[in-house]
BABA-997283 format. One record per residue (C-alpha): residue in three letters; z, x, y. Coordinates in steps of 0.02 Angstrom, whole numbers, padded with zeros to 5 digits, always signed. Example, Ala and Ser with C-alpha at 12.3 -4.5 7.8 and 13.67 -1.06 7.14 Angstrom:
<atoms>
ALA+00390+00615-00225;SER+00357+00684-00053;
</atoms>
This chain:
<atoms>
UNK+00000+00000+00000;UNK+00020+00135+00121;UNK-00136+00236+00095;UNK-00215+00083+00135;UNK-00116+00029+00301;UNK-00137+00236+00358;UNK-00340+00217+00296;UNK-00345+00050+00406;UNK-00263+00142+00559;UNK-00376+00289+00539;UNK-00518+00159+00547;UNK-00443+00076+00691;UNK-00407+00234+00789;UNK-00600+00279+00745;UNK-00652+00133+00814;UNK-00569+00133+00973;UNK-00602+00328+00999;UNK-00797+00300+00967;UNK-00889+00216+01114;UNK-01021+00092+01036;UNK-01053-00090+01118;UNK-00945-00138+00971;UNK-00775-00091+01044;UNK-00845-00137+01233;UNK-00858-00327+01175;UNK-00711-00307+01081;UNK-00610-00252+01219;UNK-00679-00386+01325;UNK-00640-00519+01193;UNK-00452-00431+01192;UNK-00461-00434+01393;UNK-00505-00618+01396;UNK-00385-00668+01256;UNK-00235-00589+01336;UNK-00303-00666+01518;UNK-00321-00830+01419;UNK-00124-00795+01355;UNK-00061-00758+01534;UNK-00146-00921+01603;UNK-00079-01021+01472;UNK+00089-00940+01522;UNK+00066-00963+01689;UNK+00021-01152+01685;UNK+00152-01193+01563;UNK+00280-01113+01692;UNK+00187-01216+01829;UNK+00190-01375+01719;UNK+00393-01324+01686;UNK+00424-01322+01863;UNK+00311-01465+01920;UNK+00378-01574+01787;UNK+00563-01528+01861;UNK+00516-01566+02042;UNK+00438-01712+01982;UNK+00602-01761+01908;UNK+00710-01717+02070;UNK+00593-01816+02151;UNK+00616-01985+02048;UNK+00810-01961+02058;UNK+00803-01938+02243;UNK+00688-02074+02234;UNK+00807-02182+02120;UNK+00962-02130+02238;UNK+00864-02203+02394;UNK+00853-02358+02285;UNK+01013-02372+02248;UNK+01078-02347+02451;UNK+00968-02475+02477;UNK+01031-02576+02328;UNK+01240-02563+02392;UNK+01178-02625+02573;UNK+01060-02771+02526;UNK+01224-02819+02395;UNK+01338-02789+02526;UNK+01241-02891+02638;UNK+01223-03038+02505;UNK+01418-03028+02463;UNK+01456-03060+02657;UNK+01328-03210+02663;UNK+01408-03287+02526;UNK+01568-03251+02604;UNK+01533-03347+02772;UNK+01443-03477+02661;UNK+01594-03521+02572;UNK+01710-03501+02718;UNK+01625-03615+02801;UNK+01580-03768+02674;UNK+01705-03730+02560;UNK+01588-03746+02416;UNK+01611-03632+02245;UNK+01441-03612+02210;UNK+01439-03493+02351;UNK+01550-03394+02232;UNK+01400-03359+02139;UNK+01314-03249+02221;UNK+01471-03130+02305;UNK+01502-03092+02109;UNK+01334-03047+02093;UNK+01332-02929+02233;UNK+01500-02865+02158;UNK+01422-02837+01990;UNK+01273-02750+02099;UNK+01369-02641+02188;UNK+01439-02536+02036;UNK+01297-02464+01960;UNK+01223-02423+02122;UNK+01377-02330+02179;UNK+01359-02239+02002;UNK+01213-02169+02047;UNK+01253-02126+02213;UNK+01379-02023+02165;UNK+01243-01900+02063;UNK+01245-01807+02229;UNK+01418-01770+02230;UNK+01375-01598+02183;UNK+01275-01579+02343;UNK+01396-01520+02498;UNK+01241-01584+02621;UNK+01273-01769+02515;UNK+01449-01773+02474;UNK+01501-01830+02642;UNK+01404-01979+02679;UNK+01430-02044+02501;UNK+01605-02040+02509;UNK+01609-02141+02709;UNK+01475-02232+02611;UNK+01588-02270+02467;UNK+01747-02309+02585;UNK+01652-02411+02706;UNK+01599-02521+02558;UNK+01774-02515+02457;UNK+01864-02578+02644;UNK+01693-02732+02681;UNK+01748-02778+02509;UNK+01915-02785+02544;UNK+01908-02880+02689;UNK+01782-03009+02630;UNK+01910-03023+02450;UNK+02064-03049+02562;UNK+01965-03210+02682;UNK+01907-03263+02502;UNK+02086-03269+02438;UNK+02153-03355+02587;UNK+02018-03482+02568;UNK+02068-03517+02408;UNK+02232-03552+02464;UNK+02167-03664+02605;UNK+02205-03562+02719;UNK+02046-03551+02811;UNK+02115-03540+02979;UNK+02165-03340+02951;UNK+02008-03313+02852;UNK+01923-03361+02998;UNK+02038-03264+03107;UNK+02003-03095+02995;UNK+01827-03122+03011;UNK+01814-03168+03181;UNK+01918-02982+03218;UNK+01772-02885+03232;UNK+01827-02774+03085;UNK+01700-02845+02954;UNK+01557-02773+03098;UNK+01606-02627+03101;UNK+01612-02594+02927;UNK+01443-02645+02902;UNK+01382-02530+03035;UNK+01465-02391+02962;UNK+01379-02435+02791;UNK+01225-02452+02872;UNK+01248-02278+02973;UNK+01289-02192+02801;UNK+01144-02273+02710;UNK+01031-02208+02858;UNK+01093-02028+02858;UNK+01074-02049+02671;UNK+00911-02099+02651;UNK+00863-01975+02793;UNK+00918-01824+02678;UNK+00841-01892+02553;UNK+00680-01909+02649;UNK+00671-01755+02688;UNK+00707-01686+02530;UNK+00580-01788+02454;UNK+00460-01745+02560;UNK+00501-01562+02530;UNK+00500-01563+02341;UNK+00321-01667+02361;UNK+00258-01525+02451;UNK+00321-01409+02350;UNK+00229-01498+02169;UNK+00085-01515+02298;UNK+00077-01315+02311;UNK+00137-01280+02108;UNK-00012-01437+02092;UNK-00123-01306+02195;UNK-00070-01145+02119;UNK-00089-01200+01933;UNK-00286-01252+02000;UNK-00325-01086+02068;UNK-00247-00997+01920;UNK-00356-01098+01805;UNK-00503-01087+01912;UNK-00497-00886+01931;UNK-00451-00888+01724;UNK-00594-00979+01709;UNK-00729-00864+01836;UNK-00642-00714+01737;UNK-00686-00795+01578;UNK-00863-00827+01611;UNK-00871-00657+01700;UNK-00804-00575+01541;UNK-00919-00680+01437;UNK-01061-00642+01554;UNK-01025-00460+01530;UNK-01014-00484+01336;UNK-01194-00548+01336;UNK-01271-00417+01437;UNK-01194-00270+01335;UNK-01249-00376+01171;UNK-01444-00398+01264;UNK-01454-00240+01305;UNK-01384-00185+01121;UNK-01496-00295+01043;UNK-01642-00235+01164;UNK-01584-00039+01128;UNK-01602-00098+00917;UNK-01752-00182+00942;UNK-01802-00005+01015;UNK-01728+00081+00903;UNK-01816-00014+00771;UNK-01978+00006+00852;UNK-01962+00198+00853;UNK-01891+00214+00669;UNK-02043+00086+00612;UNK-02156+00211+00720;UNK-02084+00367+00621;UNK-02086+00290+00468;UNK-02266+00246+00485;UNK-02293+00423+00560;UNK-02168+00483+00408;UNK-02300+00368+00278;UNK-02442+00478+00357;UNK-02367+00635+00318;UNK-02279+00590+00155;UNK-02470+00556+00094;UNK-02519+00692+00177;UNK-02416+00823+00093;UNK-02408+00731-00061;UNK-02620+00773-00055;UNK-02568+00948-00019;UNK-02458+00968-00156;UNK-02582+00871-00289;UNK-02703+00992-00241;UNK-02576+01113-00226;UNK-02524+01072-00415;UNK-02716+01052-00475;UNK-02741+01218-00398;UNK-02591+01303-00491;UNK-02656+01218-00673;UNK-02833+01279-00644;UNK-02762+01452-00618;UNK-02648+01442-00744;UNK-02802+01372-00861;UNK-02927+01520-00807;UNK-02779+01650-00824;UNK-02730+01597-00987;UNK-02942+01578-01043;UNK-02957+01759-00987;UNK-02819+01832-01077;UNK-02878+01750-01232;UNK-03043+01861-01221;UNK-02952+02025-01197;UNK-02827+01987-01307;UNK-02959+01923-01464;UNK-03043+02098-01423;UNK-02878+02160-01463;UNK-02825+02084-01607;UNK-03017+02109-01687;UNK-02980+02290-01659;UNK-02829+02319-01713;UNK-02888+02247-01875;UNK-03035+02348-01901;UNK-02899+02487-01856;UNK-02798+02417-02009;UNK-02986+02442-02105;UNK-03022+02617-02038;UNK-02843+02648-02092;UNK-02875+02606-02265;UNK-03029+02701-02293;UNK-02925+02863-02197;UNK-02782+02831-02334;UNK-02915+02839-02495;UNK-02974+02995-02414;UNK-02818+03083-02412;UNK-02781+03014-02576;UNK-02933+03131-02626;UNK-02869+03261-02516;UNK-02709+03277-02590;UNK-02780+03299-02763;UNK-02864+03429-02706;UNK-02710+03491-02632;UNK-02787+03527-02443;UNK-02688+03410-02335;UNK-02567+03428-02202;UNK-02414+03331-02228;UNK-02383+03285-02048;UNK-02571+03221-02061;UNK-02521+03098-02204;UNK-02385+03037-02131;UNK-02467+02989-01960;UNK-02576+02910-02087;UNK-02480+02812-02200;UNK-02328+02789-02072;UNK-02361+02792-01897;UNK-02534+02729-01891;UNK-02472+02570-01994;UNK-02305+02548-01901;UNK-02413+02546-01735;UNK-02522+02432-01795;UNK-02386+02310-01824;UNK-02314+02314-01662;UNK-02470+02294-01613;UNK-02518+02135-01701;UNK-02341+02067-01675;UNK-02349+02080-01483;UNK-02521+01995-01495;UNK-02472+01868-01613;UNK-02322+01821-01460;UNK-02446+01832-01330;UNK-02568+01714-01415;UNK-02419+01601-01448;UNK-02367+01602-01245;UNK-02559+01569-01212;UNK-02549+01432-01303;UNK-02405+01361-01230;UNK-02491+01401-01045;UNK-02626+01295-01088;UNK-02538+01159-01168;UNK-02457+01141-01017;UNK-02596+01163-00900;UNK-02683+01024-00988;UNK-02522+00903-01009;UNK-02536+00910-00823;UNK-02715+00872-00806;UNK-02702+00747-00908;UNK-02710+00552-00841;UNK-02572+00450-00886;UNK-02601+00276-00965;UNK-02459+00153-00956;UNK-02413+00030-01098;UNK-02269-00067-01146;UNK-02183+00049-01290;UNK-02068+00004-01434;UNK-01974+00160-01410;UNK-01844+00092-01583;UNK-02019+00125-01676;UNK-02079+00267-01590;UNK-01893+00370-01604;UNK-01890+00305-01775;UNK-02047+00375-01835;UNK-02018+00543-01752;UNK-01835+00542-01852;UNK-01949+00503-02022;UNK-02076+00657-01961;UNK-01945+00757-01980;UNK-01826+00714-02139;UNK-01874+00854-02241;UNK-01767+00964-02109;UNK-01616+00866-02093;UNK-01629+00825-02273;UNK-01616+01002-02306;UNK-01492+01032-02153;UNK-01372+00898-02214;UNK-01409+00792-02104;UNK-01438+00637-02032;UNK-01538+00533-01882;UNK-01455+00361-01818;UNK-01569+00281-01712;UNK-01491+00136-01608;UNK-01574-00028-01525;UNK-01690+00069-01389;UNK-01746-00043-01242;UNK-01936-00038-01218;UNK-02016+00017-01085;UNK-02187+00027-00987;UNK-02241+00229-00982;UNK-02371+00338-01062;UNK-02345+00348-01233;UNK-02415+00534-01262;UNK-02283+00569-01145;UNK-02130+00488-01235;UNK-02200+00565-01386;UNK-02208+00745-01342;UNK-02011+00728-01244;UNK-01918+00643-01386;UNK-02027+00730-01516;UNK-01951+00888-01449;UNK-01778+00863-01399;UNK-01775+00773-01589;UNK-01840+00932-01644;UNK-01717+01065-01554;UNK-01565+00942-01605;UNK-01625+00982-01779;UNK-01661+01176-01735;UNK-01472+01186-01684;UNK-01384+01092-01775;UNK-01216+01178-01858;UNK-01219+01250-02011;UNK-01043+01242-02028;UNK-01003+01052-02023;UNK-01141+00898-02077;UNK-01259+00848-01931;UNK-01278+00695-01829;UNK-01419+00650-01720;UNK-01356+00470-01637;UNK-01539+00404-01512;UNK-01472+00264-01390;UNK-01508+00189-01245;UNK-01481+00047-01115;UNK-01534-00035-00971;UNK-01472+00008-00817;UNK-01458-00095-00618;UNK-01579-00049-00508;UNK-01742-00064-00627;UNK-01687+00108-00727;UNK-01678+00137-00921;UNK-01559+00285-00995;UNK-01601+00357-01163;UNK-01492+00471-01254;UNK-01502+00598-01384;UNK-01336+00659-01430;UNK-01288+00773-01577;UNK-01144+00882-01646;UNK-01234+01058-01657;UNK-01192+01223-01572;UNK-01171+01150-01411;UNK-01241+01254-01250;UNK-01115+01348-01115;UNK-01096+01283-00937;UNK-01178+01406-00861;UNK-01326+01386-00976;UNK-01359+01206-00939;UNK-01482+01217-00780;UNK-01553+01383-00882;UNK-01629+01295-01036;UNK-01739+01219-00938;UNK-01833+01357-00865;UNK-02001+01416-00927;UNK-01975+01568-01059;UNK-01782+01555-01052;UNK-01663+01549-01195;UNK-01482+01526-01240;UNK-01370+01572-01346;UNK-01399+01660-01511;UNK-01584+01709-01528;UNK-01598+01658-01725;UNK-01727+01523-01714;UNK-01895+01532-01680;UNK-01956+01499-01501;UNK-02033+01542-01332;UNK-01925+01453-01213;UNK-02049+01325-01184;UNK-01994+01166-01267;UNK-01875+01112-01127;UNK-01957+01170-00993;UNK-02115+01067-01050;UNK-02004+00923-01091;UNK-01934+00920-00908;UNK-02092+00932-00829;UNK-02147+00791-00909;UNK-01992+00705-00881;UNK-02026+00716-00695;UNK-02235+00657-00720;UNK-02154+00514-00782;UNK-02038+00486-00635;UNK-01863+00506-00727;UNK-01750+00655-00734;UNK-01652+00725-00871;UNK-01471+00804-00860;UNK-01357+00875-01009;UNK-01185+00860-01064;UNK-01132+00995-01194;UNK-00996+01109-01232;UNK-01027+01257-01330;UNK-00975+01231-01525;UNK-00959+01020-01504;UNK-01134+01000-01484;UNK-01261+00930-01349;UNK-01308+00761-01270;UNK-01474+00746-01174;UNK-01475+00588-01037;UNK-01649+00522-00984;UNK-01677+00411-00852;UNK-01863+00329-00829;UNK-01896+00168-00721;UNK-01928+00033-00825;UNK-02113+00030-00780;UNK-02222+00188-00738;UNK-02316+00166-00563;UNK-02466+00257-00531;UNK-02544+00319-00383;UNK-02697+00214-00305;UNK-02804+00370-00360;UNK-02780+00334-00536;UNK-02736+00541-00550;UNK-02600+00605-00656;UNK-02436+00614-00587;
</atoms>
């Protein structure tokens, strides 16, 4: 787990360190996201406070109500007050109880602004104005009840009821003028947090499209520096096609060239060398006929002993070297033109049974593993579309040097497989337990007159090297897994089917 988060942190310390249009949008996506964040902030602060002034406003709003509410019940109470001091009548009871009943609630929420020093003041002359008119107009009340209505009258007709009622209505003025202006302020004020949550939105918003404005003109002018870059690569690509075919010409000719020379060398040692050989034999004649005459000599008694030996030693040992040097140099001809004309040679594709094909080259050669001890498993091959001289000659030969080297020590095994592989590729392999090759051998095998290890088989150092090459016409490659004394395993890879140039000419 924390490879990965280090591996991720590399990447994203890459990514900000590299300057591409890829971190430039991303950092204005970040840049608008975190703007976006602070706005949202910002208004829900503004919609905190707004709500809150809001709120003082409705209570100051409700408290004017409710100064309003104590006078116009104070004002009813004293109406029904005369009303019944003057008929006499209960039902003008009614509505004094109902101011009464008024009056409470609306002096409860008056006194909310108790906290306020600027408010205290005129709610309590408020509330003591209103606690002595209700006094007064409960004492004439009683005394009517007791028909007493002369002193009621007498109370009312003191003045003091007047003056009560114009210090409520002073305090309810003052009141409401506080609260006026307060209102008024705190209006303003969600006026301006109104204003201020606008403009914050509205500059979010320019930012925004600014940022989003930028975003498309760094992705335009990526897209337009792609489009450019994809001209140019298409251009050098097309230029690249030119000169691919170009050199590919060279190096067909190149390669013709090389095979031609290789063909007229290897013709023009063959003259030489039959000269050669056809001498050396009537050499081997004259040598004969020399050998009867010193046979006569040496009855005779008149011969030079260093003279027959030259004769019947030298002259013959010579010889030998002779016509063993030419016998090795005839083989390497050989194998000079054999591979001058494999690669002259047009290839002809057809779809192959290569199970048949490795199984008949395993039959070829039974005899050998018979007498080696041996045996050939050949697996469930996957067909494929290729030149079937071709397949021949490379699994006819590693088949062949599996046997060569196979160890005399243990039983042999020769196991052919293959399978198909993704990408339109088909691996064969030819695996077996024999002397294995050495690490440092493996690229060396496959060079032209090179051998390894023990020199006890017959051989040129040609086989592989032939085997590659025609590996490579065929457009595979071949690699090898060995370890010396555990034995050897040849890969081949070959597409599945063989293309060939427009030409028609061998590849």
């Amino acid at each position: 787990m924390i490879p990965r988060s280090r591996k991720a942190l590399h990447l994203v310390a890459d990514f900000v360190r590299t300057p591409s249009v890829g971190r430039s949008v991303g950092a204005l996506l970040a840049g608008a996201f975190l703007l976006l964040l602070l706005v949202n902030v910002a208004t829900f602060v503004m919609i905190g406070r707004t709500a809150q002034v809001n709120d003082s406003i409705e209570d100051a709003q409700q408290m004017r109500r409710a100064a309003r509410t104590v006078l116009i019940a104070v004002i009813d109470a004293e109406t029904a007050q005369r009303g019944f001091l003057l008929t006499g009548r209960p039902q003008y009871l009614q509505p004094y109880e109902a101011a009464r009943q008024t009056l409470e609630p609306a002096l409860e929420i008056l006194h909310r602004g108790d906290a306020d020093a600027e408010l205290r003041a005129p709610i309590e002359r408020l509330q003591t104005a209103v606690n002595a008119k209700m006094a007064e107009m409960d004492s004439t009340l009683a005394l009517a009840r007791q028909g007493r209505i002369g002193p009621a009258i007498q109370i009312v007709r003191s003045d003091r009821g007047r003056q009560l009622m114009d210090s409520i209505r002073s305090d309810i003025d003052t009141f409401d003028q506080l609260k006026s202006v307060r209102i008024a302020h705190r209006v303003e004020t969600s006026e301006r947090l109104g204003a201020i949550t606008i403009v914050i939105n509205t500059l979010a918003a320019v930012l925004v499209l600014v940022m989003g404005a930028i975003s498309a003109w760094l992705v335009r002018r990526y897209v337009m520096e792609m489009q450019a870059a994809r001209e140019a690569l298409d251009a050098a690509n097309a230029s690249l096609e030119d000169k691919v075919r170009e050199r590919t010409g060279e190096l067909t000719r190149a390669n013709e060239e090389i095979q031609r020379f290789a063909y007229i060398v290897s013709h023009d040692l063959r003259a030489p060398l039959v000269n050669v050989m056809g001498y050396t034999s009537e050499l081997e004649q004259a040598g004969r006929t020399i050998d009867k005459a010193i046979a006569r000599a040496e009855a005779e008694r008149d011969v030079d002993p260093e003279v027959v030996q030259a004769v019947r030693e030298d002259v013959p040992e010579a010889i030998g070297f002779i016509r063993a040097s030419t016998t090795k140099m005839d083989r390497l001809i050989n194998a000079i033109l054999k591979l001058s004309r494999e690669g002259r040679r047009t290839l002809a594709i057809e779809t192959l049974d290569m199970t048949v094909m490795a199984q008949g080259i395993a039959d070829s050669v039974r005899h050998q593993t018979e007498a080696a001890d041996a045996e050939i498993l050949v697996g469930e091959l996957p067909p494929i579309d290729s030149d079937r001289l071709s397949m021949e000659q490379i699994f006819g030969n590693l088949i062949d040097n599996a046997v060569k080297y196979l160890d005399a020590g243990r039983p042999g095994r020769i196991e052919i497989s293959g399978e198909d592989v993704p990408g339109g590729w088909i691996v064969y392999r030819i695996a077996d337990n024999g002397r294995g090759v050495a690490p440092r051998d493996h690229e060396r095998i496959f060079e032209l007159f090179r051998r390894a290890g023990r020199q006890d088989r017959t051989g040129e150092g040609l086989g592989l090297a032939f085997v590659r090459n025609s590996v490579r016409r065929l457009g595979g490659q071949i690699d090898l897994e060995s370890e010396l004394g555990k034995g050897s395993t040849f890969l081949l890879k070959f597409p599945k089917r063989l293309v060939l140039p427009d030409s028609g000419a061998a590849l």
